[in-house]
C-alpha positions in Angstrom: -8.3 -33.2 16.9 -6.5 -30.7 14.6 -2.4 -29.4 14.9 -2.4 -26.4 12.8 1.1 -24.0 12.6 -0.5 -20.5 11.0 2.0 -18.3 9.6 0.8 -14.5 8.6 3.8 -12.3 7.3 1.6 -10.4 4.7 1.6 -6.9 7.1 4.6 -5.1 8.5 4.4 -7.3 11.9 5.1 -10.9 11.5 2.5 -13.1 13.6 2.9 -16.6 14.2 0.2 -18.8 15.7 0.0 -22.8 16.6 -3.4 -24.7 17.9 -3.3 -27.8 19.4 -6.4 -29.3 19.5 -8.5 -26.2 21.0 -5.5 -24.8 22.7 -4.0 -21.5 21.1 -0.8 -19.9 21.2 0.7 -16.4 19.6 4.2 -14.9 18.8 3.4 -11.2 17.0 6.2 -9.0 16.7 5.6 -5.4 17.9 8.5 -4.5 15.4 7.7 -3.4 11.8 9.7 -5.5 9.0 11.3 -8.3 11.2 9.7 -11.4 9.2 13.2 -13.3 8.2 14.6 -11.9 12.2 11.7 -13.4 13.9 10.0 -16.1 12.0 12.1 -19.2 13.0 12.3 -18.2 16.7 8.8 -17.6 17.0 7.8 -21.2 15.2 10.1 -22.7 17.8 9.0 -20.7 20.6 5.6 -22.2 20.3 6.4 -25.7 19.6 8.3 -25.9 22.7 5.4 -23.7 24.6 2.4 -26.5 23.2 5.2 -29.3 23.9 4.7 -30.2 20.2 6.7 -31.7 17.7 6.5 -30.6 14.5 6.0 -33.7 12.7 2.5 -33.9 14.8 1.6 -30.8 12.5 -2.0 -31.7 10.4 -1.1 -28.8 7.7 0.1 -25.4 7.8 -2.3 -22.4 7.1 -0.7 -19.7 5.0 -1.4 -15.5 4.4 -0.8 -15.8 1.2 -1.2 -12.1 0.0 -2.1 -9.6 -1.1 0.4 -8.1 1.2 4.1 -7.5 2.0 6.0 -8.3 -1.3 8.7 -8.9 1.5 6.5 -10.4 4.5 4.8 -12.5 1.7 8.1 -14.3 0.0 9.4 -14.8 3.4 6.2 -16.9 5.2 5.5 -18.7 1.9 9.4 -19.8 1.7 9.0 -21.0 5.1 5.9 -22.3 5.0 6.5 -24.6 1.8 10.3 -25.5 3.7 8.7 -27.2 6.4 5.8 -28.2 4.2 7.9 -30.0 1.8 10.6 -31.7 4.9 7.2 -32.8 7.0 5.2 -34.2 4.0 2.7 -31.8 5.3 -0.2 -29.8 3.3 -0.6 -26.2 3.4 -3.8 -24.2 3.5 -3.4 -20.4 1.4 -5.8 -17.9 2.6 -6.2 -14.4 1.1 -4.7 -12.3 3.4 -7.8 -9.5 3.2 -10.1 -12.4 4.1 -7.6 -13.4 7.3 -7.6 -9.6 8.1 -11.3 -9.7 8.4 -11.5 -12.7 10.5 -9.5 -10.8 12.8 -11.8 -7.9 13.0 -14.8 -10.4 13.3 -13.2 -11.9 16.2 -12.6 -8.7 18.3 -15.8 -6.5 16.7 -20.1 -7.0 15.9 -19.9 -6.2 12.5 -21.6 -8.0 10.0 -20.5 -6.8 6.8 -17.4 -5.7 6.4 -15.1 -3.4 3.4 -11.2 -3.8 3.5 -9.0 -1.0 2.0 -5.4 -1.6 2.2 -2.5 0.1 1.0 -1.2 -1.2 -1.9 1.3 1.5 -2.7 1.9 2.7 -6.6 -1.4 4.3 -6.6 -3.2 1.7 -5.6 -5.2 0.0 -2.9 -6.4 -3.6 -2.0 -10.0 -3.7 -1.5 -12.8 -6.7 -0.6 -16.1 -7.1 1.3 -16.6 -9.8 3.7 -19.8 -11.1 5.2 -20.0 -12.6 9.0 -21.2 -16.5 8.7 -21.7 -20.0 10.9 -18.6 -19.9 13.8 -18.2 -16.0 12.8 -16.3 -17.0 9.8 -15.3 -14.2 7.3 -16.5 -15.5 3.6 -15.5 -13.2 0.5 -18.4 -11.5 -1.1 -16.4 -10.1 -4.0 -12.8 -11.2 -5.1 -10.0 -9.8 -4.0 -8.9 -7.4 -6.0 -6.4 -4.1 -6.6 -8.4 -0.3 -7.7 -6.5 2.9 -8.4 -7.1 5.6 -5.3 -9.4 7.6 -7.7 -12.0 4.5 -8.2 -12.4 4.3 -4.2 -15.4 6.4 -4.3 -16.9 3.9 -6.8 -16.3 1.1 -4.5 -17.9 2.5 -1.0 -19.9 5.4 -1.4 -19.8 8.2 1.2 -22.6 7.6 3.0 -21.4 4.1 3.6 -22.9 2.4 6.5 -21.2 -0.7 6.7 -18.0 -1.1 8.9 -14.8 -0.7 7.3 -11.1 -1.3 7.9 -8.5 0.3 6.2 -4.9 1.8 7.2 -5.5 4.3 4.4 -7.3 6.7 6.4 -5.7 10.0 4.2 -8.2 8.2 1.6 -11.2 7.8 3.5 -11.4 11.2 5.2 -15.1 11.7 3.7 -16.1 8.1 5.3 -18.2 8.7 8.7 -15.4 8.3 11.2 -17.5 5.6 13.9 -17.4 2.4 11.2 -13.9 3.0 10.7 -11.5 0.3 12.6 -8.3 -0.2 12.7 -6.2 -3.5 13.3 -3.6 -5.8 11.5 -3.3 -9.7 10.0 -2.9 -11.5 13.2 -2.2 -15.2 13.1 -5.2 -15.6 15.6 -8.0 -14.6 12.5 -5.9 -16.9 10.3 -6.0 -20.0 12.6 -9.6 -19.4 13.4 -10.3 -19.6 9.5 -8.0 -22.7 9.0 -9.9 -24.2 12.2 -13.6 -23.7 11.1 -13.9 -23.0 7.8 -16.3 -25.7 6.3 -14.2 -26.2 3.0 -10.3 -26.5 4.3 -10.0 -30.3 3.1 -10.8 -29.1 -0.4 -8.3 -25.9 -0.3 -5.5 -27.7 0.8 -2.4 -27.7 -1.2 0.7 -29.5 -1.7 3.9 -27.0 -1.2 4.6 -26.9 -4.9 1.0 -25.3 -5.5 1.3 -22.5 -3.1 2.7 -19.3 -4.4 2.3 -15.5 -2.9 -0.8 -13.5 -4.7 0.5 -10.1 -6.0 -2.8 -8.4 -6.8 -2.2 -6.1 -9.6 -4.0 -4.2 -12.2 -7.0 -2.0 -12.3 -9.9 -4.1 -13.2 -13.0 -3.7 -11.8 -14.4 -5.9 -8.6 -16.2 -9.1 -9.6 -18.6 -11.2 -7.4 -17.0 -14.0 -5.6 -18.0 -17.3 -7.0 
């Protein structure tokens, strides 16, 4: 069986999740910004709560953006710390793609369009597709669009269920697909636990970096 320590800083919460074997356990901070506060104590918190030692750790499943520029430098510091004093792996997941895992896990939806905040005029956007184990799997890349080139993304009489905390940008959207929610370690660990691939997207510490989306090129198709 599988020891994973998840660790999702990329929102304004900081979330922190461990599974041993099947068994799941959660810090997430109800306080906005508190990464570096918070991140330490709530890694030890569920060591001592699963009664395990670190070094029984298989790898460590990182949000690795796009996100937080603060959140993000803060859980991959961490992350590649304890990654680099265990002799451990780490697993980098796009932080939209953890986001929609989360929804997955708590809504129906089959498709699914993320619009994030990116600030500077910009959002995050992706698609995701429900698959085998209700994993979320990336129809298009990741990738950052001015505000103005949203309606060229999702059209208004979208159908499909979207999540976004830019709601001042999707008035025009029809309000019953729109849900709300943030990166929560649970989505994260329940990618790093069942996706089919994870052996082959492992990384050693040195390899891992945060993903600053930037730019406004247009949306490819995942590969």
């Amino acid at each position: 069986m599988t020891n994973i320590l998840a660790i999702e800083t990329s929102s304004v919460y900081c979330s922190i999740g461990l599974a041993k074997n099947k068994e799941i356990y959660i810090e997430h901070s109800q306080e906005e910004n508190t990464h570096g506060k918070n991140i330490f104590g709530f890694i030890d918190n569920l060591l001592e709560k699963s009664q395990l030692e670190k070094e029984e750790l298989d790898f460590i499943a990182l949000s690795v953006g796009p996100g937080s520029f603060t959140g993000l430098r803060v859980g991959c510091s961490v992350a590649q710390g304890l990654a680099f004093g265990l002799q451990k792996k780490i697993l980098p997941l796009s932080s939209l793609m953890v986001l929609a895992q989360t929804v997955f896990l708590e809504h129906k939806a089959k498709e699914l369009f993320i619009v994030k905040e990116a600030h500077m005029n910009d959002l995050y956007v992706g698609k995701f597709i429900r698959k085998n184990n209700d994993i979320a799997l990336p129809l298009i890349n990741d990738t950052a669009i001015k505000k103005t080139e949203l309606s060229d993304f999702i059209s208004s009489d979208n159908k499909e269920a979207i999540c976004s905390d830019c709601h001042e940008f999707l008035d025009y959207l029809i309000k019953p697909s729109l849900l709300e929610t943030n990166n929560h370690a649970k989505g994260l660990l329940h990618l790093a636990s069942y996706l089919d691939d994870k052996d082959a997207r492992l990384k050693n510490p040195e390899e891992v970096y945060p993903a600053y989306l930037s730019g406004t090129d247009q949306w490819k198709r995942a590969k």
